[in-house]
Backbone as XML, in Angstrom:
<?xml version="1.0"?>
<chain id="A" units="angstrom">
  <residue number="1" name="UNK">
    <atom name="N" x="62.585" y="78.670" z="62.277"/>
    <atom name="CA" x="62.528" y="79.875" z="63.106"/>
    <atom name="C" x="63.183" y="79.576" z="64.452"/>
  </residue>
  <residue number="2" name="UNK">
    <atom name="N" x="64.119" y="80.856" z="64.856"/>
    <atom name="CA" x="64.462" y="80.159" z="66.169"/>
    <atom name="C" x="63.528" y="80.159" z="67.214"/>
  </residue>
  <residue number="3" name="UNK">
    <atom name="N" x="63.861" y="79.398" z="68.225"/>
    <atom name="CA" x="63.055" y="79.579" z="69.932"/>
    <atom name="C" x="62.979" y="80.969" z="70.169"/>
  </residue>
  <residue number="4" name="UNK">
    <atom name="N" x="64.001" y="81.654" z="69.784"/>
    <atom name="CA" x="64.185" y="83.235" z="70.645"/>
    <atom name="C" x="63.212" y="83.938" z="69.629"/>
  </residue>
  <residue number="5" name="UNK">
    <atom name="N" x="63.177" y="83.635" z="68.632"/>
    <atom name="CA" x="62.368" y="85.026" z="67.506"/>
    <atom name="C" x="60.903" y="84.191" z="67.019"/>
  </residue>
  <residue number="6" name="UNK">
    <atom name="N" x="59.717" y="85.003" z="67.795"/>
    <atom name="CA" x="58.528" y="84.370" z="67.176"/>
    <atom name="C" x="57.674" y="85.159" z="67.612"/>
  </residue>
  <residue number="7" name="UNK">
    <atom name="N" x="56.396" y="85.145" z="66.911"/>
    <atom name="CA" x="55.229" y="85.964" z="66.540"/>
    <atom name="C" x="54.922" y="86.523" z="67.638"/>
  </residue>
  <residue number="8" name="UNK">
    <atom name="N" x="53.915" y="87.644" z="68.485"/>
    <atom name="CA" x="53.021" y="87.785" z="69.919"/>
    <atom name="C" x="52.387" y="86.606" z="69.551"/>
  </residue>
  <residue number="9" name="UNK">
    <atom name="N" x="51.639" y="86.107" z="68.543"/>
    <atom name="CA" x="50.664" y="85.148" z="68.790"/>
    <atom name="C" x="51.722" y="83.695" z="68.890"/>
  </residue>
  <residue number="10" name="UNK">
    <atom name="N" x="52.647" y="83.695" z="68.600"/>
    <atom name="CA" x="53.483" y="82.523" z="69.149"/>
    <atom name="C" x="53.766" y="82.518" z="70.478"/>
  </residue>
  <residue number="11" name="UNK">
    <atom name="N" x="54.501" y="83.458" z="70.862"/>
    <atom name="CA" x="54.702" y="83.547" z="72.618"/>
    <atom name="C" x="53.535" y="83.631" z="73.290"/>
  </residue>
  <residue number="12" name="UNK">
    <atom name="N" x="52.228" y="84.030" z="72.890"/>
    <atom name="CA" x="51.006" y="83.818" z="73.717"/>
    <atom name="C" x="50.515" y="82.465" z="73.673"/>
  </residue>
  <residue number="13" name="UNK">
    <atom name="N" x="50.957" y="81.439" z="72.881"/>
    <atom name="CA" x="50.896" y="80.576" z="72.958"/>
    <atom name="C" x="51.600" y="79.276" z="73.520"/>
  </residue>
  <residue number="14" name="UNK">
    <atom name="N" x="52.614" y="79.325" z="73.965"/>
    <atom name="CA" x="53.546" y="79.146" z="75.050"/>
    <atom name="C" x="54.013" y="79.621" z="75.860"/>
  </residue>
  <residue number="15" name="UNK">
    <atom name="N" x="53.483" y="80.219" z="76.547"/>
    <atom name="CA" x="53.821" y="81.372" z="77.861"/>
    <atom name="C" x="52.559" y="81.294" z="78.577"/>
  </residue>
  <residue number="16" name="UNK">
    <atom name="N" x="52.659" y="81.243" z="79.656"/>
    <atom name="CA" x="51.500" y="81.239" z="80.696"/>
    <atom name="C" x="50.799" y="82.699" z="80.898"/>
  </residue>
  <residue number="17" name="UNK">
    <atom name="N" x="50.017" y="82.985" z="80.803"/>
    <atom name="CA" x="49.343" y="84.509" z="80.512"/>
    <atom name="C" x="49.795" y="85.380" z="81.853"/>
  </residue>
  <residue number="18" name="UNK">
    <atom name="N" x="50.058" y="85.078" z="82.503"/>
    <atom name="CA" x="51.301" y="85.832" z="83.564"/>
    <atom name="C" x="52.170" y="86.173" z="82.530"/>
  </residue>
  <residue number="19" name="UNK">
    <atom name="N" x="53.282" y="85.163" z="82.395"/>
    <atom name="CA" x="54.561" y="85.220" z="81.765"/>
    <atom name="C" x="54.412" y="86.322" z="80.104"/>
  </residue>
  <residue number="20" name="UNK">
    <atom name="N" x="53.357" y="86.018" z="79.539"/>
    <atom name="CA" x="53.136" y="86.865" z="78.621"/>
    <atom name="C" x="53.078" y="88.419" z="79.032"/>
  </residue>
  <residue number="21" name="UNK">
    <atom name="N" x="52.152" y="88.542" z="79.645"/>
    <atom name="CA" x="51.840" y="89.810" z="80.074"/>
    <atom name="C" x="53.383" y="90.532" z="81.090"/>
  </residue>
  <residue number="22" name="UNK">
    <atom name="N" x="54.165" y="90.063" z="81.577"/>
    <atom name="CA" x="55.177" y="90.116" z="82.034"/>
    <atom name="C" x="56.544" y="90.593" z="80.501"/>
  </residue>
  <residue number="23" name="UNK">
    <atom name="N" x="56.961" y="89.397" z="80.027"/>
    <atom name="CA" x="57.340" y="89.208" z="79.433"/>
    <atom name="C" x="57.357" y="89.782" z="77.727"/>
  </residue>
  <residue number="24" name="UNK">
    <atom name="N" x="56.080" y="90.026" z="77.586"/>
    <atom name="CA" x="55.984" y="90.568" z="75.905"/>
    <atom name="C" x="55.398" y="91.830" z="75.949"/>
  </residue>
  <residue number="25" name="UNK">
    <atom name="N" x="54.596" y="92.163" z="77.680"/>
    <atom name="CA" x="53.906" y="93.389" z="77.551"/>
    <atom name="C" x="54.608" y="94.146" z="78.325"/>
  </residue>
  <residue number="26" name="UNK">
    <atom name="N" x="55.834" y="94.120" z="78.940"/>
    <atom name="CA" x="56.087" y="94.812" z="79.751"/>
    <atom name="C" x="55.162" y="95.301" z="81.278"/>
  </residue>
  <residue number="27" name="UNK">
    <atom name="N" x="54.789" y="93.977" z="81.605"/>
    <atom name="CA" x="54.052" y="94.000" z="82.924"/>
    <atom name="C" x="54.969" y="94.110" z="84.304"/>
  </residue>
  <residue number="28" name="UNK">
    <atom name="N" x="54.708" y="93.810" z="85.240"/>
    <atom name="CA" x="55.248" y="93.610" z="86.814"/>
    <atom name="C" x="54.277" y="93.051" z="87.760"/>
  </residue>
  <residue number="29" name="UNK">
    <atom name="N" x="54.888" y="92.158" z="88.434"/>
    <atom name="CA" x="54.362" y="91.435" z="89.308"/>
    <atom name="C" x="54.119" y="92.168" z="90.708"/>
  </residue>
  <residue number="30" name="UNK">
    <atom name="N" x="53.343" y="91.835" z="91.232"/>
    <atom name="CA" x="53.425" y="92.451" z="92.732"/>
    <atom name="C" x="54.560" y="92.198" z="93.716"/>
  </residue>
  <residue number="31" name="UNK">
    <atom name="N" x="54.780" y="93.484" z="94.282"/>
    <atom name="CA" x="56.102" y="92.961" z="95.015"/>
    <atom name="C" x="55.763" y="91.823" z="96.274"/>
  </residue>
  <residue number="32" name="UNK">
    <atom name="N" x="56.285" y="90.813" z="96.663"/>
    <atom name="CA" x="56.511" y="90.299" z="97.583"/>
    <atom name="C" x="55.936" y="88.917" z="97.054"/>
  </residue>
  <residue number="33" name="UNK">
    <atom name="N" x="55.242" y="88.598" z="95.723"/>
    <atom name="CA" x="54.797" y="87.696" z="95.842"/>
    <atom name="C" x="55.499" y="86.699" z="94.287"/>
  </residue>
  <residue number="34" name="UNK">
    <atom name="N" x="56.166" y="86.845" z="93.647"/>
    <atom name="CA" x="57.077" y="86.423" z="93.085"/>
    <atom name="C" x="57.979" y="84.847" z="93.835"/>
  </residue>
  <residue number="35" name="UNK">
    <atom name="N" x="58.011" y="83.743" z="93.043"/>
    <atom name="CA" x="58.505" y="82.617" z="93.712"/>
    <atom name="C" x="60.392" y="83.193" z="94.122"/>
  </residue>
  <residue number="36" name="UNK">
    <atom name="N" x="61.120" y="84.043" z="93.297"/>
    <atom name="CA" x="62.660" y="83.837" z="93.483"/>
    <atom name="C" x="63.115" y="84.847" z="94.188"/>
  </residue>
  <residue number="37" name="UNK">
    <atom name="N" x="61.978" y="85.505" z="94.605"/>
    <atom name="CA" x="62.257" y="87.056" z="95.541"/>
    <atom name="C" x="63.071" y="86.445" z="96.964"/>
  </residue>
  <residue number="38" name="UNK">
    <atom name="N" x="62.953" y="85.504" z="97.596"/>
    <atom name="CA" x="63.600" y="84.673" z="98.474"/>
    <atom name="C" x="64.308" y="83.662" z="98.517"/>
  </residue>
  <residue number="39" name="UNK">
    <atom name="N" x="63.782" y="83.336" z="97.396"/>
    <atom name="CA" x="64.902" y="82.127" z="96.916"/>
    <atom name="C" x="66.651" y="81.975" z="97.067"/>
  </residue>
  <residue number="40" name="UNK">
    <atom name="N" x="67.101" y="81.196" z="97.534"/>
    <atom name="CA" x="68.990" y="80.793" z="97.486"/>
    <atom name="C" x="69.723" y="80.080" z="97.301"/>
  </residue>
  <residue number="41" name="UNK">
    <atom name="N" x="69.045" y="79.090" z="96.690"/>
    <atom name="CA" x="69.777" y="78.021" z="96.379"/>
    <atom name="C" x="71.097" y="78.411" z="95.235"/>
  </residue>
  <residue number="42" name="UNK">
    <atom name="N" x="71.703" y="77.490" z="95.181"/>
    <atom name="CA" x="72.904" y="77.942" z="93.882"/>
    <atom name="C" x="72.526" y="76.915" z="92.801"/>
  </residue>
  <residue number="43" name="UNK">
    <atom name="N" x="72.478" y="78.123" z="91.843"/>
    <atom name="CA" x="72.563" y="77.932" z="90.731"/>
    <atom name="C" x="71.978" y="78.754" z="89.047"/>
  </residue>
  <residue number="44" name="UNK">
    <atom name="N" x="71.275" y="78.282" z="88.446"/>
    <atom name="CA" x="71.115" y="79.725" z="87.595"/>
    <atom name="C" x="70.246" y="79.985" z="87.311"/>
  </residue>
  <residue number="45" name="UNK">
    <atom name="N" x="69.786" y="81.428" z="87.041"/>
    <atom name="CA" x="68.212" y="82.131" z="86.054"/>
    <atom name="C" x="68.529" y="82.185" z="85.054"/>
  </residue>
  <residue number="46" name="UNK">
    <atom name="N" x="67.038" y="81.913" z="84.672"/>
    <atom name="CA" x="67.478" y="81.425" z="83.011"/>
    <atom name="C" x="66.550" y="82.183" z="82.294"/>
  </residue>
  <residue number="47" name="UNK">
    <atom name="N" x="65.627" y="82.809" z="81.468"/>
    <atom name="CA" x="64.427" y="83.285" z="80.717"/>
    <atom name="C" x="63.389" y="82.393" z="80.742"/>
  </residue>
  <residue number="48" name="UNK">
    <atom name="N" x="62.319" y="83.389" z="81.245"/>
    <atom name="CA" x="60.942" y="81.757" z="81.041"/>
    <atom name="C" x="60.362" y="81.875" z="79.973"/>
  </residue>
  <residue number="49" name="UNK">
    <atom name="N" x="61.158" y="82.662" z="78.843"/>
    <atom name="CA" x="60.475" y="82.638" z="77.481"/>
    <atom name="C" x="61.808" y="81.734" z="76.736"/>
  </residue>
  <residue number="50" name="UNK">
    <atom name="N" x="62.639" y="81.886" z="76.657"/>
    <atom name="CA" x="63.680" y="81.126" z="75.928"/>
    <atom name="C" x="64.816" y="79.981" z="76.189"/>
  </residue>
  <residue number="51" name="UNK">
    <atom name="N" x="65.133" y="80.073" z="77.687"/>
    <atom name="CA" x="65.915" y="79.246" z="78.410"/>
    <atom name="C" x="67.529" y="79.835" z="78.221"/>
  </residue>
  <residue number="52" name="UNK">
    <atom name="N" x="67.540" y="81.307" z="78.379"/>
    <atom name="CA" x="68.909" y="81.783" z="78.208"/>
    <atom name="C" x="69.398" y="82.205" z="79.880"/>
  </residue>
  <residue number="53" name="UNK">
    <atom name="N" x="70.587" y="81.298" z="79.435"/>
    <atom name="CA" x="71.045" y="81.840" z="81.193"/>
    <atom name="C" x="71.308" y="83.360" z="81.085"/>
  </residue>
  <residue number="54" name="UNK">
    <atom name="N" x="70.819" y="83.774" z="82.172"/>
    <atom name="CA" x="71.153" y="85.311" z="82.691"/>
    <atom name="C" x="71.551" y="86.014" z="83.877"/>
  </residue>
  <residue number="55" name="UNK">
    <atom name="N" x="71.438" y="84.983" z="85.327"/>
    <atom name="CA" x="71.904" y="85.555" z="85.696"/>
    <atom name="C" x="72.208" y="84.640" z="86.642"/>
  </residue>
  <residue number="56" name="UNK">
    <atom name="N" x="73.506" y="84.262" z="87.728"/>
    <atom name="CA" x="74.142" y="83.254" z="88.347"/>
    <atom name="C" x="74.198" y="83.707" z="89.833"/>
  </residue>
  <residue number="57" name="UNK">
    <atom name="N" x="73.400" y="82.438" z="90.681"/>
    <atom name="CA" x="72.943" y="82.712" z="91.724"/>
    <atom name="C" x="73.946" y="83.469" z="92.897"/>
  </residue>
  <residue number="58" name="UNK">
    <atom name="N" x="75.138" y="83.366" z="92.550"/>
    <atom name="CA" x="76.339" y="84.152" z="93.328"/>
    <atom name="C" x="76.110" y="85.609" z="92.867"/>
  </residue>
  <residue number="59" name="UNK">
    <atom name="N" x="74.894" y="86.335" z="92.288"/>
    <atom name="CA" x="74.909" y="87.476" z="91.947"/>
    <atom name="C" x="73.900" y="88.205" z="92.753"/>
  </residue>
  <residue number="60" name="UNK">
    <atom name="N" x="73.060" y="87.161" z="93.057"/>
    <atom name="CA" x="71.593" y="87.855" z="93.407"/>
    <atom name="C" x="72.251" y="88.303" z="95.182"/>
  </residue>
  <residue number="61" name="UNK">
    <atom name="N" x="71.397" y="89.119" z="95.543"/>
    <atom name="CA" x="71.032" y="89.585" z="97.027"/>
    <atom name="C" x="69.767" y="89.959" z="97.758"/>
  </residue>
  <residue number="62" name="UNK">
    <atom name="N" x="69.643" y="89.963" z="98.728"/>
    <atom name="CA" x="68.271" y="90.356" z="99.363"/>
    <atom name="C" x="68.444" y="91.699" z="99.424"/>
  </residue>
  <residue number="63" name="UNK">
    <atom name="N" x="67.609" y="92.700" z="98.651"/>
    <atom name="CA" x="67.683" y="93.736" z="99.168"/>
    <atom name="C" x="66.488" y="94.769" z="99.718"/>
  </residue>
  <residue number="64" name="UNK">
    <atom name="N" x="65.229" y="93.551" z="99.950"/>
    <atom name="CA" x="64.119" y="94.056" z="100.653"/>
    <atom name="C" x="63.350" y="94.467" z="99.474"/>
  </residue>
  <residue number="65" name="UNK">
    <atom name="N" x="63.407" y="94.821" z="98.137"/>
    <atom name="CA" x="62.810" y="95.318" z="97.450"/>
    <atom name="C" x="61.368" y="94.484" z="97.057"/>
  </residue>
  <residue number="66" name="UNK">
    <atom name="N" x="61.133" y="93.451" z="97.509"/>
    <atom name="CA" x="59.783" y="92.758" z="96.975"/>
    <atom name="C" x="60.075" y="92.112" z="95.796"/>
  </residue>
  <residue number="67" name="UNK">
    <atom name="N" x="61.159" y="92.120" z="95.051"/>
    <atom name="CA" x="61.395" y="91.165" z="93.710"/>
    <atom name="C" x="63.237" y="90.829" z="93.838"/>
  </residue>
  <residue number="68" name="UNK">
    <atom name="N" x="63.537" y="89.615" z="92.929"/>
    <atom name="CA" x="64.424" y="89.163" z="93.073"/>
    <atom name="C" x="65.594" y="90.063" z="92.568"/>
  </residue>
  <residue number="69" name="UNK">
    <atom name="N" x="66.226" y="90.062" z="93.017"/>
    <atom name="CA" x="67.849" y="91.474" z="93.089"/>
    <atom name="C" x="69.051" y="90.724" z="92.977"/>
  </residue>
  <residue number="70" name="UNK">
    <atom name="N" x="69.674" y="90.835" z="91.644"/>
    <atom name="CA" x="70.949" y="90.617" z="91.076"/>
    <atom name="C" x="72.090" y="92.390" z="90.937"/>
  </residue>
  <residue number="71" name="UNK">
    <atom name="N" x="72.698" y="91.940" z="90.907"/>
    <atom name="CA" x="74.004" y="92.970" z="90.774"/>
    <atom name="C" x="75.040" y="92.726" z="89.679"/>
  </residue>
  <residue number="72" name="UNK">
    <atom name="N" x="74.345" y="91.855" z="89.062"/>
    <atom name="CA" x="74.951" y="92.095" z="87.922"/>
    <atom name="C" x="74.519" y="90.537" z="87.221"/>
  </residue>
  <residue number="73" name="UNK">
    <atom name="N" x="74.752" y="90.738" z="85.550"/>
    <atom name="CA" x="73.975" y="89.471" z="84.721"/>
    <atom name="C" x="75.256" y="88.766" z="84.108"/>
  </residue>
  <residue number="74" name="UNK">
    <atom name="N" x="74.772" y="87.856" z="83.314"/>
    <atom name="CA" x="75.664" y="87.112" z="82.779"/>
    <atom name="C" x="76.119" y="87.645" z="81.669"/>
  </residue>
  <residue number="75" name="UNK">
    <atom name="N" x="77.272" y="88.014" z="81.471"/>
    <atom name="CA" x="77.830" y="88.973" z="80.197"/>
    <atom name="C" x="77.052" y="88.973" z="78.897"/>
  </residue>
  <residue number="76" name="UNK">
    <atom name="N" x="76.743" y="89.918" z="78.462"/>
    <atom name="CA" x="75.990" y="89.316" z="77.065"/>
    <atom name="C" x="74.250" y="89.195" z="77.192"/>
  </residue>
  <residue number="77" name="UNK">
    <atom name="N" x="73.866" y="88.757" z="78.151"/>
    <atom name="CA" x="72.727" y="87.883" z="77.959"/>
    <atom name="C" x="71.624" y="89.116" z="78.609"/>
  </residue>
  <residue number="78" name="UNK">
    <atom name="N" x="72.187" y="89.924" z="78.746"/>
    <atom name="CA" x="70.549" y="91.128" z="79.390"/>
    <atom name="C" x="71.254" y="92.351" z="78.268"/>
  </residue>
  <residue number="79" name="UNK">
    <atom name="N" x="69.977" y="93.222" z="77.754"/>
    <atom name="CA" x="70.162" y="94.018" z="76.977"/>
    <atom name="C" x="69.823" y="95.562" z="78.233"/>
  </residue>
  <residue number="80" name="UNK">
    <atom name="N" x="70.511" y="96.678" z="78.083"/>
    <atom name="CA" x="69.568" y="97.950" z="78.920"/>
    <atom name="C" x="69.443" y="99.085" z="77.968"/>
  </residue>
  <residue number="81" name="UNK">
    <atom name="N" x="67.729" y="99.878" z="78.331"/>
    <atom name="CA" x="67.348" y="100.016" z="77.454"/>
    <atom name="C" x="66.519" y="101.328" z="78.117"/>
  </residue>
  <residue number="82" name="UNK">
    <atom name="N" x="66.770" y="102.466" z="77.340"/>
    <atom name="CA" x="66.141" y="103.798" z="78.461"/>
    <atom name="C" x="64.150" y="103.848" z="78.334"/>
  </residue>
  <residue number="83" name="UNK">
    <atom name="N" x="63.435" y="103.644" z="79.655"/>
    <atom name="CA" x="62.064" y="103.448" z="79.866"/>
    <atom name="C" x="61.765" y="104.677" z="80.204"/>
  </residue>
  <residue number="84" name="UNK">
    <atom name="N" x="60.910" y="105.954" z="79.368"/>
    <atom name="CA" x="60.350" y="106.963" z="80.394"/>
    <atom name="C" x="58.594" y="106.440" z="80.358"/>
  </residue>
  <residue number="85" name="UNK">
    <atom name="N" x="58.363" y="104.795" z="80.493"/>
    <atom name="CA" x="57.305" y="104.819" z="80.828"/>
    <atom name="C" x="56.150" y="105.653" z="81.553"/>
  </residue>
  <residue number="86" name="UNK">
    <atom name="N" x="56.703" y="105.945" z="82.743"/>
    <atom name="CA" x="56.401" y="105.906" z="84.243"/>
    <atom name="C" x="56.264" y="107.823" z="84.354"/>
  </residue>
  <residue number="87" name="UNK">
    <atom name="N" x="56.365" y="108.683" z="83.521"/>
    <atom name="CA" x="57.234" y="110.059" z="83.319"/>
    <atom name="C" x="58.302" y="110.345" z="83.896"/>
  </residue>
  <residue number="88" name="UNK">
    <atom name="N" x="59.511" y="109.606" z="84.367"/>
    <atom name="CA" x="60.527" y="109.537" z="84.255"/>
    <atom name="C" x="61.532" y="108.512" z="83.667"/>
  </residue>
  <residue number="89" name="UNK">
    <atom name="N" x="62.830" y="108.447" z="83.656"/>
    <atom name="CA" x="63.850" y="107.954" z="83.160"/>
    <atom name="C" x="64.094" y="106.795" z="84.282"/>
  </residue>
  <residue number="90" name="UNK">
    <atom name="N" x="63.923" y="105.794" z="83.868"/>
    <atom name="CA" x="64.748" y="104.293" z="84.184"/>
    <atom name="C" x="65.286" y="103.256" z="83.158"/>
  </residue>
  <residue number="91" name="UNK">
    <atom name="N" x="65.742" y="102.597" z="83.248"/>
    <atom name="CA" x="66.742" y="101.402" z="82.527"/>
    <atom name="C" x="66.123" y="100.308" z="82.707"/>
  </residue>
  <residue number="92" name="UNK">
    <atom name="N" x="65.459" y="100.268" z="81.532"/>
    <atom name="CA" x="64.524" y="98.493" z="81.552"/>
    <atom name="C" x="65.467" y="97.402" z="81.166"/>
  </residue>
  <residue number="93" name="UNK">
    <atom name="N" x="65.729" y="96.522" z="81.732"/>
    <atom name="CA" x="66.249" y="95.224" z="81.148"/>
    <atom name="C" x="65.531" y="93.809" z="80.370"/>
  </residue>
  <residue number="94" name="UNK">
    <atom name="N" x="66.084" y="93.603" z="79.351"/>
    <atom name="CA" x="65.437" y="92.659" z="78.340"/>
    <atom name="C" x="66.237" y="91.648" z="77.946"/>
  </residue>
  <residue number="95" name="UNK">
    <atom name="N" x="65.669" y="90.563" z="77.585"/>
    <atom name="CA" x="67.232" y="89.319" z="77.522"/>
    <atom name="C" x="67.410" y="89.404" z="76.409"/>
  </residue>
  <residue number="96" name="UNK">
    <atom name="N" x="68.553" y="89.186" z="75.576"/>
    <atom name="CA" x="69.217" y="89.896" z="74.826"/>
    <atom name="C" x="68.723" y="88.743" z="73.731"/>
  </residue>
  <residue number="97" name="UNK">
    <atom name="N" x="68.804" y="87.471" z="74.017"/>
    <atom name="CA" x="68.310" y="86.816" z="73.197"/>
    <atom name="C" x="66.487" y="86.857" z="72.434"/>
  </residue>
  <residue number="98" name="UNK">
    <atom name="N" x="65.582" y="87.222" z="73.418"/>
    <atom name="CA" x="64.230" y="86.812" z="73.121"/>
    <atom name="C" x="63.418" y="88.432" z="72.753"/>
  </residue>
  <residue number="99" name="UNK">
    <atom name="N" x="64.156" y="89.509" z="73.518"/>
    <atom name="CA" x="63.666" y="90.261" z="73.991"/>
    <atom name="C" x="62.688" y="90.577" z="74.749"/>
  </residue>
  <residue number="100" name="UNK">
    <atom name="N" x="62.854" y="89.464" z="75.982"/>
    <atom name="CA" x="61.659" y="89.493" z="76.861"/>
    <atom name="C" x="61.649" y="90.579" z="78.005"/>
  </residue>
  <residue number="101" name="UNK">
    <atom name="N" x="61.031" y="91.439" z="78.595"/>
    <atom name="CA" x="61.188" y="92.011" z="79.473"/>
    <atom name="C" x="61.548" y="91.299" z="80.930"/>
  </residue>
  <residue number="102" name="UNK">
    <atom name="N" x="62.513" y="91.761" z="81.843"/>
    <atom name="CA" x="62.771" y="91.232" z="83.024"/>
    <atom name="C" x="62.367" y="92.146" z="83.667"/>
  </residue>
  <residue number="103" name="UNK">
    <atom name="N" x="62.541" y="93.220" z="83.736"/>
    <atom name="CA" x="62.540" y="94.289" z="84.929"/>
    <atom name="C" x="62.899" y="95.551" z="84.498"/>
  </residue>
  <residue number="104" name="UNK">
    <atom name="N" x="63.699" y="96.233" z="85.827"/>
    <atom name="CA" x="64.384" y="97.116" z="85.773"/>
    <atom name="C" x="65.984" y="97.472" z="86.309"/>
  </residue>
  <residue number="105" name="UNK">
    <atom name="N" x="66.867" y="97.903" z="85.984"/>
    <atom name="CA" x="68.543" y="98.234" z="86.890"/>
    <atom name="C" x="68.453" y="99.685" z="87.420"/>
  </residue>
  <residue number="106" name="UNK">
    <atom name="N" x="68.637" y="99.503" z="88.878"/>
    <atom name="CA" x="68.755" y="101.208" z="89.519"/>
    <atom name="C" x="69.891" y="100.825" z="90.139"/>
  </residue>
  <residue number="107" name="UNK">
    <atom name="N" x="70.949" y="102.157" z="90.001"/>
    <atom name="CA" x="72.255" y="102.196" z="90.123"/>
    <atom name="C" x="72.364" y="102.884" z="91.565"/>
  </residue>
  <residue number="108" name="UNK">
    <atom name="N" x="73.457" y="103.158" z="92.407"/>
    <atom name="CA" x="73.757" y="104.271" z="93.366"/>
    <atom name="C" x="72.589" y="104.292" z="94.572"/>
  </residue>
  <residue number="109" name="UNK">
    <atom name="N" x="72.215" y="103.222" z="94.678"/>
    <atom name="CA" x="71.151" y="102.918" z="95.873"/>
    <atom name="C" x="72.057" y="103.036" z="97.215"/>
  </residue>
  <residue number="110" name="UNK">
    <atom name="N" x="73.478" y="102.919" z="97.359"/>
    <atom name="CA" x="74.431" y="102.316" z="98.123"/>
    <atom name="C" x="73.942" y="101.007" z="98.488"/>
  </residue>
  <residue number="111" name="UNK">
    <atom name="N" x="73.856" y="99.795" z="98.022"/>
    <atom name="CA" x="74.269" y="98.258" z="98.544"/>
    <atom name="C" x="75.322" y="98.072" z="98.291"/>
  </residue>
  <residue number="112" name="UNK">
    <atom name="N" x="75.540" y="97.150" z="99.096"/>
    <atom name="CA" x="77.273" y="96.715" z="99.481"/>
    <atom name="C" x="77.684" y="95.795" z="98.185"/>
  </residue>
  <residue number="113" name="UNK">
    <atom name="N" x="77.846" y="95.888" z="96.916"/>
    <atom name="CA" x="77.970" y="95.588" z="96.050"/>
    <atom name="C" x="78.830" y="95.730" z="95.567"/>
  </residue>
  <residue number="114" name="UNK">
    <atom name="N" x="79.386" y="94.782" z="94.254"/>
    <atom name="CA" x="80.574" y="95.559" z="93.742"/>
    <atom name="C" x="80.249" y="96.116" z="92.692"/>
  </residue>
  <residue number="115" name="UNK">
    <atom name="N" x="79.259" y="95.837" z="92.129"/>
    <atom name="CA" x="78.813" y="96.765" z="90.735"/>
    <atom name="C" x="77.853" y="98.203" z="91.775"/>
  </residue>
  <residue number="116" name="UNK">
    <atom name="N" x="77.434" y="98.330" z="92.481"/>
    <atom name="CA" x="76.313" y="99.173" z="93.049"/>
    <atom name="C" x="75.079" y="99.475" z="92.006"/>
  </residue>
  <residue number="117" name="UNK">
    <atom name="N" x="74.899" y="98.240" z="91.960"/>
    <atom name="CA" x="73.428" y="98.439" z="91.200"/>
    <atom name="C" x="72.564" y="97.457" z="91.406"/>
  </residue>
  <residue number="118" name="UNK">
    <atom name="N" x="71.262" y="97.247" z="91.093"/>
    <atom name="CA" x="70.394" y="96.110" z="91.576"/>
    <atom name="C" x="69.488" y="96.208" z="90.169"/>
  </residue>
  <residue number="119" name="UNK">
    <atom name="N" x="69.250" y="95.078" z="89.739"/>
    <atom name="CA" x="68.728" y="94.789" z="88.594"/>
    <atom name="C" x="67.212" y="93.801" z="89.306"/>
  </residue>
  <residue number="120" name="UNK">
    <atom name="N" x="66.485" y="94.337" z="89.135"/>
    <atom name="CA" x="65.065" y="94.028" z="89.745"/>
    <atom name="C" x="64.539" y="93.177" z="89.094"/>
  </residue>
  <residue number="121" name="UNK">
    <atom name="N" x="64.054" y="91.758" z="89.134"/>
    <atom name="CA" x="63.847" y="91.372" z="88.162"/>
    <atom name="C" x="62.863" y="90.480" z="88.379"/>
  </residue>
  <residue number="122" name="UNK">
    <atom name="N" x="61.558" y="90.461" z="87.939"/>
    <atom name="CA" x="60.363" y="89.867" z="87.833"/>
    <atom name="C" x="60.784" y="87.805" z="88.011"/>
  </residue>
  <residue number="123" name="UNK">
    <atom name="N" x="59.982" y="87.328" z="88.820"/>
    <atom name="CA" x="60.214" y="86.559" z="89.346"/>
    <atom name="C" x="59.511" y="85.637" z="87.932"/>
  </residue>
  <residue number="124" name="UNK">
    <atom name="N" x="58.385" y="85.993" z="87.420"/>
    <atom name="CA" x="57.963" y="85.226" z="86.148"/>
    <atom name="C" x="58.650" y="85.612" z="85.141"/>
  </residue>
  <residue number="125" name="UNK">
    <atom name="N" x="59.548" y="86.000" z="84.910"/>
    <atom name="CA" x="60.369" y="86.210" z="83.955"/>
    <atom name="C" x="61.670" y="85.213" z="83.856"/>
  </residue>
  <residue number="126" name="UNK">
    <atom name="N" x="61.755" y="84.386" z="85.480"/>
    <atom name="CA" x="62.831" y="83.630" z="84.979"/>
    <atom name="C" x="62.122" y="82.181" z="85.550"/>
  </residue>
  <residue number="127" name="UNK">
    <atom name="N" x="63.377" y="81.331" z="84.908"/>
    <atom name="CA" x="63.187" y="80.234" z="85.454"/>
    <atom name="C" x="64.546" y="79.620" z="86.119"/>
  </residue>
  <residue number="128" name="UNK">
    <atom name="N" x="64.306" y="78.417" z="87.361"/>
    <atom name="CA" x="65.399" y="78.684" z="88.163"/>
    <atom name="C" x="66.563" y="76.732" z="87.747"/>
  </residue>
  <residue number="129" name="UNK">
    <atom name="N" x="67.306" y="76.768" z="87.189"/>
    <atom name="CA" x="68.161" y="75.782" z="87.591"/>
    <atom name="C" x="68.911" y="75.295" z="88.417"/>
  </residue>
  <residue number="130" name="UNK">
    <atom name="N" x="68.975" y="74.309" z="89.533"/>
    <atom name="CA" x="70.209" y="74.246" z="90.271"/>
    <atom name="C" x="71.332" y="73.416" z="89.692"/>
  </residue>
  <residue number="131" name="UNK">
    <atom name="N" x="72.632" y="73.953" z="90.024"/>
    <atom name="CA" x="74.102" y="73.456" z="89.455"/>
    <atom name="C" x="73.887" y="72.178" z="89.787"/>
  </residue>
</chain>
């Protein structure tokens, strides 16, 4: 079986019950208190369920939002996916490999971006490598 494809009762069993509840339940962390919401070092996010790079630290920005803010992922490696959780329409993002939940992408915020979008993304959802 691969790493990426396994049971709820497999990923509850290697995943820290944060990361589960994040990750398999479609949870969210509180804003501001997430380890990569400030974070800058260079180098990459990876999935804290599978170890798939996703997103490369020349992407992320501060944009005050309380969770860590990319503008765009690593080709391939985030899936988007329409959420009317909430009773409206947003774009959940999931890694394409595990299908773990990361967050969310809101477009047309105006940041000085070149994609103009910010992909919100739960700080237990990744894990951080430096180059």
């Amino acid at each position: 079986m691969s790493s990426a494809v396994k049971s709820e009762a497999e990923w509850q069993a290697v995943l820290s019950p944060a990361q589960f509840r994040i990750l398999r339940q479609k949870g969210t962390e509180a804003p501001g208190t997430g380890i990569y919401d400030k974070h800058s070092a260079p180098g990459v996010y990876a999935c804290a369920g599978c170890a798939t790079p996703l997103y490369k630290s020349t992407t992320k920005f501060n944009s005050g939002c309380g969770w860590p803010a990319f503008f765009d992922a690593i080709p391939g490696a985030v899936l988007r996916h329409e959420d009317r959780s909430l009773g409206m329409a947003r774009t959940e993002i999931t890694c394409a490999a595990c299908g773990g939940h990361l967050g969310h992408v809101f477009r047309g915020e105006g940041y000085s971006t070149p994609t103009d979008e910010r992909h919100c993304v739960n700080s237990v959802s990744l894990k951080f490598s430096e180059e």
